[in-house]
C-alpha positions in Angstrom: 6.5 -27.7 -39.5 6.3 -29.4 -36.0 4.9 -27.0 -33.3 8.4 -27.3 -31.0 9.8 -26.1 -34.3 7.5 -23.6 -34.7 7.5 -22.6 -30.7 11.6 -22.6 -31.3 11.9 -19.7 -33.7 8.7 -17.6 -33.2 9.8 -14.2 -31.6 8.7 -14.3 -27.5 9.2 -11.6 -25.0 9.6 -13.2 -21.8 8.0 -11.0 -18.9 8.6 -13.1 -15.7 11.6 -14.4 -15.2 14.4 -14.3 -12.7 18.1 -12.5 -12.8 19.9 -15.1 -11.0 17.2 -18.1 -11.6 18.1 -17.4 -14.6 21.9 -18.7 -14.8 22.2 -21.7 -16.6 24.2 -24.7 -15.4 27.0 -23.4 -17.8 26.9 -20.2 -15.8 26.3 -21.6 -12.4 29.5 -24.2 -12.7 31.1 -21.6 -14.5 30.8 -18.7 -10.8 31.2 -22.1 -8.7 34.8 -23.0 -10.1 35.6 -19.1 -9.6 34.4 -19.4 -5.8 35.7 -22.9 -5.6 35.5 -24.1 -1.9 33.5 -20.9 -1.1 30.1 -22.2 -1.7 28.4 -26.2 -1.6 27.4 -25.3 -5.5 28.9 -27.9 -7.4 31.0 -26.4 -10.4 29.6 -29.5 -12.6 27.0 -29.1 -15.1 25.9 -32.9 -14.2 25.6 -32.6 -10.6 24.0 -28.9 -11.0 20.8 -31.0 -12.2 20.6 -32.9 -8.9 22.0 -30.5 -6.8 18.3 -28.4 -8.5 15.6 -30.9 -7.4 13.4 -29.6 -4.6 11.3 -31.2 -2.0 9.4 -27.8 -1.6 9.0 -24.0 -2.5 11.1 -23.4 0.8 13.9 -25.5 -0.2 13.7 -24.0 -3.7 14.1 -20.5 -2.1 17.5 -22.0 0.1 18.7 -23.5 -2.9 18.4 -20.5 -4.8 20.1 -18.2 -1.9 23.1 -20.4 -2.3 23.4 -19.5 -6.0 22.8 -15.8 -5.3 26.0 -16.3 -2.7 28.0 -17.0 -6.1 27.5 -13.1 -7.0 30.1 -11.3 -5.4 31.2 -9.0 -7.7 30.6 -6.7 -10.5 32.3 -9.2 -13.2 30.0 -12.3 -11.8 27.3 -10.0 -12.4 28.1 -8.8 -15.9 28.9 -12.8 -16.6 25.3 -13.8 -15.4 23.4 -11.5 -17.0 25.1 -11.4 -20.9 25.0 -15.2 -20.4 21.2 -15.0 -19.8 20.9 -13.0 -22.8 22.5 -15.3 -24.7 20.4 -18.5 -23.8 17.3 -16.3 -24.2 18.2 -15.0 -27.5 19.1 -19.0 -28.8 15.2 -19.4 -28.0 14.2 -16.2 -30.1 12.8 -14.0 -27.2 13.6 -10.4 -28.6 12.6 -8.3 -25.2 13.0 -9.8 -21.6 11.9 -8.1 -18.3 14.7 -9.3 -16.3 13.5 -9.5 -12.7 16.7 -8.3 -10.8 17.4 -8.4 -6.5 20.1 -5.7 -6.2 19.7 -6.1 -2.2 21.4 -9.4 -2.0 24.2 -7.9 -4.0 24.7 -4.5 -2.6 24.4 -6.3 1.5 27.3 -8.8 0.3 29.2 -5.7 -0.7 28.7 -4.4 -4.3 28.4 -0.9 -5.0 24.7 -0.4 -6.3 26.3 1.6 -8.6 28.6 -1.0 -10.1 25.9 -3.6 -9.5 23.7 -1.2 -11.9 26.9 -0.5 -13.9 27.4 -4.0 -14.7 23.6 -4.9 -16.1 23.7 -1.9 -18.3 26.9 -2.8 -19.8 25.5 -6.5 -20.9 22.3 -4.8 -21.8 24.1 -2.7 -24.4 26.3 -5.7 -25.4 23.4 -7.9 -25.6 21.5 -5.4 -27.9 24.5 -4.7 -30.1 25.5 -8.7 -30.5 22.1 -10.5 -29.8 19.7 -8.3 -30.6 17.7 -8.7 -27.7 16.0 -6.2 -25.7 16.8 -6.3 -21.8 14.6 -4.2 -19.3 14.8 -4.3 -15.5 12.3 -5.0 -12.6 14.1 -4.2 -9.1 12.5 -7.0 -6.9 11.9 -6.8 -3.4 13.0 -9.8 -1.7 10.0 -9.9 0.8 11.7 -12.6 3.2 14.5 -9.8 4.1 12.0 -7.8 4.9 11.5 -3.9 5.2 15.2 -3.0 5.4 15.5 -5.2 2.1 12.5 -3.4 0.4 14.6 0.2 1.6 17.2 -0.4 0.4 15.8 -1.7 -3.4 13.7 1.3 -3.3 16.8 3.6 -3.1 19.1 1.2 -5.8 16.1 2.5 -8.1 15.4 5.4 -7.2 18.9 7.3 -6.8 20.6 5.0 -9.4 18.0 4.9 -12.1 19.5 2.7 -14.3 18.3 3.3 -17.8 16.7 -0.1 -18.5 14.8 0.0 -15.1 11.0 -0.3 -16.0 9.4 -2.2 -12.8 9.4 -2.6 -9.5 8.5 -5.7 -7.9 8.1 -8.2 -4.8 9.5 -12.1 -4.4 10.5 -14.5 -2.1 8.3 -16.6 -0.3 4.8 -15.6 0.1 3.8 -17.4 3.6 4.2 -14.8 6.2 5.2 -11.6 4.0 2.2 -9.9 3.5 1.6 -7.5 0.3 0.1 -4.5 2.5 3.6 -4.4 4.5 5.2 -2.6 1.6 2.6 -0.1 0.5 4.7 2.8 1.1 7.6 1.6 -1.1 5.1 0.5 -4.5 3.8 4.1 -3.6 7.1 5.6 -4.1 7.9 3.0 -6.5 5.0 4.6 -9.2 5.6 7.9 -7.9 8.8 8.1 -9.5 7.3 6.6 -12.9 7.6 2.5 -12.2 5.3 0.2 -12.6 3.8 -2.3 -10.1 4.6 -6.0 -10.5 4.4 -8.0 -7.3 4.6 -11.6 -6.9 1.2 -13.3 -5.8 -1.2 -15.9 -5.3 1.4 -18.6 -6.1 1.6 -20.5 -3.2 -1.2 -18.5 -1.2 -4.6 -17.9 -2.1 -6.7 -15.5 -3.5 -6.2 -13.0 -0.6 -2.7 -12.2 -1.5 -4.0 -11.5 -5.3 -6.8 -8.7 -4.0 -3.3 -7.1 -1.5 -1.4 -7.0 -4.5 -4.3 -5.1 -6.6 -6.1 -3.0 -3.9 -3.0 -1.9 -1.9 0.3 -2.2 -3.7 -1.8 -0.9 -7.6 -0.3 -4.0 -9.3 -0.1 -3.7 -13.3 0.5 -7.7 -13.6 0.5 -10.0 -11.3 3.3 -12.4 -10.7 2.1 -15.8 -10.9 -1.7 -15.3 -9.6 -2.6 -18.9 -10.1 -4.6 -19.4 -7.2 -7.4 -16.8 -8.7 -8.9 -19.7 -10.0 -10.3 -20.5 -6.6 -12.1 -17.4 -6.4 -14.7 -16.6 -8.9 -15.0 -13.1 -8.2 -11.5 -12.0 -8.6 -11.7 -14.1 -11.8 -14.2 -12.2 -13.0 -12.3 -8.5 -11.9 -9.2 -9.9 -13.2 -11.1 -10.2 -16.6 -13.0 -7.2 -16.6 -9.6 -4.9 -15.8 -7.4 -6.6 -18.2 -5.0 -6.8 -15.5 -2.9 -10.0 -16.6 -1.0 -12.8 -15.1 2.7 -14.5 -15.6 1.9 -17.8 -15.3 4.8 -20.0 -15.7 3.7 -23.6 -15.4 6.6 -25.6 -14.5 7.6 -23.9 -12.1 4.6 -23.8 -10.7 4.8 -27.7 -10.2 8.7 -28.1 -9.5 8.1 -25.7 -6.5 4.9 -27.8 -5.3 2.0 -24.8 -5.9 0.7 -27.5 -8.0 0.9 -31.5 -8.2 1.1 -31.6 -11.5 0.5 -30.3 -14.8 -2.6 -32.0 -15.3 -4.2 -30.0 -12.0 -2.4 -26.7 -13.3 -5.3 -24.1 -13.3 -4.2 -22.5 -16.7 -7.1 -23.5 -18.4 -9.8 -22.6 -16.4 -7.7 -18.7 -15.9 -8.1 -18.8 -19.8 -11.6 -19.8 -19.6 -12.7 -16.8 -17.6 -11.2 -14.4 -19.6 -8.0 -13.9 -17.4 -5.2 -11.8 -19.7 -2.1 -13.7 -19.1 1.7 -14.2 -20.5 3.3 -17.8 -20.3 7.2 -17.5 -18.8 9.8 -19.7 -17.5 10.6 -18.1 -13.8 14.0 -19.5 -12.8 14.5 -22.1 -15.8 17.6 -23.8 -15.6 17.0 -24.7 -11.9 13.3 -26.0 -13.3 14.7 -28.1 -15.9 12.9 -26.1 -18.2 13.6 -23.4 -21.0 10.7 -20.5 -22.2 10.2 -22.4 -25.5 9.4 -25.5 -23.3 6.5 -23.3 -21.6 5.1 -22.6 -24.9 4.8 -26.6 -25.3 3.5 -27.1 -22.0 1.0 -24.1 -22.6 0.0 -25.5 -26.0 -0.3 -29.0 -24.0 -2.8 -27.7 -21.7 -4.9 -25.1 -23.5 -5.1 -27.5 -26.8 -3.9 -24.7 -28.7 -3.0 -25.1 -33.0 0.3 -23.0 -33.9 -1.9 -19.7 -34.7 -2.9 -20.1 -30.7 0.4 -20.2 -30.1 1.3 -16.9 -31.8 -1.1 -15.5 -30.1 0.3 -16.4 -26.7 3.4 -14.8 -27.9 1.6 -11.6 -28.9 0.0 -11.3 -26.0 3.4 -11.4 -24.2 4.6 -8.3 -25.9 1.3 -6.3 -25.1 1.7 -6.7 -21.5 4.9 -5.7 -21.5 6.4 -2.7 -20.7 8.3 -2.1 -24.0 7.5 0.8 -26.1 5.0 1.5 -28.8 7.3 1.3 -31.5 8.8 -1.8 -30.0 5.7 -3.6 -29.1 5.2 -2.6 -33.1 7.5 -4.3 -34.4 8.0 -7.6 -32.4 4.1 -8.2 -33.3 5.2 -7.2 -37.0 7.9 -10.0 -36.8 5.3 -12.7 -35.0 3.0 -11.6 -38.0 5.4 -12.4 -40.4 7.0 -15.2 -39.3 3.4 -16.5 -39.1 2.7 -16.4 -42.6 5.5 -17.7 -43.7 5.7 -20.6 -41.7 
């Protein structure tokens, strides 16, 4: 068996990637001829590919705004996120942590209620017809600021939608520093959440100590740029607290050059715990089993590295024992019989 065909039906949990980054050009022409002349989204799956090629991580961010303007109700909202699960379960991921913005729903008028309504709905769906686990990380978009973390503090906390397991932090990182939201990761693990802010993707390793020393992160988003820094390499090591590194993306946003300068080996040379994930995929020209590849690519890894990748994916995550259980039980499995 070749390794994509291995990478293509070994069971993956996918830990870092994006609700609306998510959409696929299917889904994204599909919201753009429902909002036709309301938005400069084309509604063709052709021009989609050109419409996603950035010059840098701030275009990126205006590109993806635009798409997030396609969201305007609680049926757009149910359409993106069943039609996520279905592209992640064609790629055998059995548990995704679904990093979700309810802000730039609820301030173009959805309920939070209906917004949280509408994910749990496909979540159930998506269980009962795809057999895919869906869990929720409510994601501060640090560009909007402190009324934007607010008001995604009280979407999670008074709403408490049963698949919510995170709380996180986005956006650009130049300019939004970590320690400006303290008070809401405090609340955020006071009411039982856990802590995974975006950093140290396109800033350095200062931004990586914020997110661990003031905000308590679990994982950090991204955290590329502790390569640069052997101490935190080493703390990152010795505290098992792990990374989602997600290579392309890391490259189609400019963080990095190019793969070959992509610091994922030398993060796995120091002992760094880390998962490999796909970010905003569709609008990366990229898929999660393509990030396995990549991975393999760079880290020179045989199929029983792969697996391992994939295990350690589910062991960072924020599933349950008995789930964690028996997704490695599968990877197992499927191991030996391949």
């Amino acid at each position: 068996m070749e390794l994509q065909e291995f990478i293509a039906a070994l069971p993956k949990a996918e830990l870092h990637v994006h609700h609306v980054g998510s959409a696929s050009p299917r889904i994204v022409a599909e919201l753009a001829a429902r909002h036709a002349g309301a938005s400069p989204v084309p509604a063709d799956e052709e021009l989609l590919k050109e419409y996603f090629t950035f010059t840098d991580f701030a275009h990126f961010v205006e590109i993806y705004l635009s798409v997030v303007d396609l969201i305007r109700d609680p049926e757009d909202i149910h359409t993106l996120t069943y039609g996520i699960a279905q592209e992640l379960a064609a790629q055998s991921v059995r548990y995704v942590e679904l990093t979700c913005t309810p802000y730039s729903s609820v301030k173009r008028g959805i309920a939070a209620e209906a917004y949280c309504e509408a994910i749990e709905d496909a979540r159930a769906i998506a269980r009962r017809d795809l057999g895919i686990e869906m869990r929720w990380c409510f994601d501060i978009p640090g560009e909007a600021g402190l009324t934007a973390a607010d008001e995604t503090l009280r979407v999670a906390l008074e709403c408490k939608p049963d698949g919510l397991v995170s709380f996180g932090l986005g956006g650009p990182e130049i300019g939004v520093p970590r320690p400006r939201f303290k008070a809401h990761f405090d609340a955020a693990r006071a009411a039982g959440l856990h802590c995974v802010p975006h950093a140290g993707e396109t800033t350095g390793p200062d931004t990586i100590w914020d997110a661990l020393n003031v905000l308590g992160a679990e994982r950090i988003g991204h955290g590329i740029s502790a390569a640069q820094d052997p101490a935190l390499l080493a703390h990152l090591a010795q505290t098992g607290v792990p990374l989602e590194v997600c290579p392309t993306s890391n490259v189609r946003t400019r963080a990095v050059a190019s793969l070959d300068e992509h610091p994922l080996a030398t993060l796995v040379g120091a002992g760094v715990r880390l998962s490999i994930n796909s970010d905003d995929p569709p609008m990366f020209g990229t898929t999660l089993n393509n990030e396995y590849a990549v991975a393999a690519s760079l880290l020179g890894l045989s199929r029983d590295g792969v697996a391992e990748l994939a295990r350690e994916a589910v062991r960072h995550s924020f599933a349950t024992e008995d789930m964690k259980a028996s997704i490695l039980a599968e990877i197992d499995a499927y191991v030996t019989r391949s």
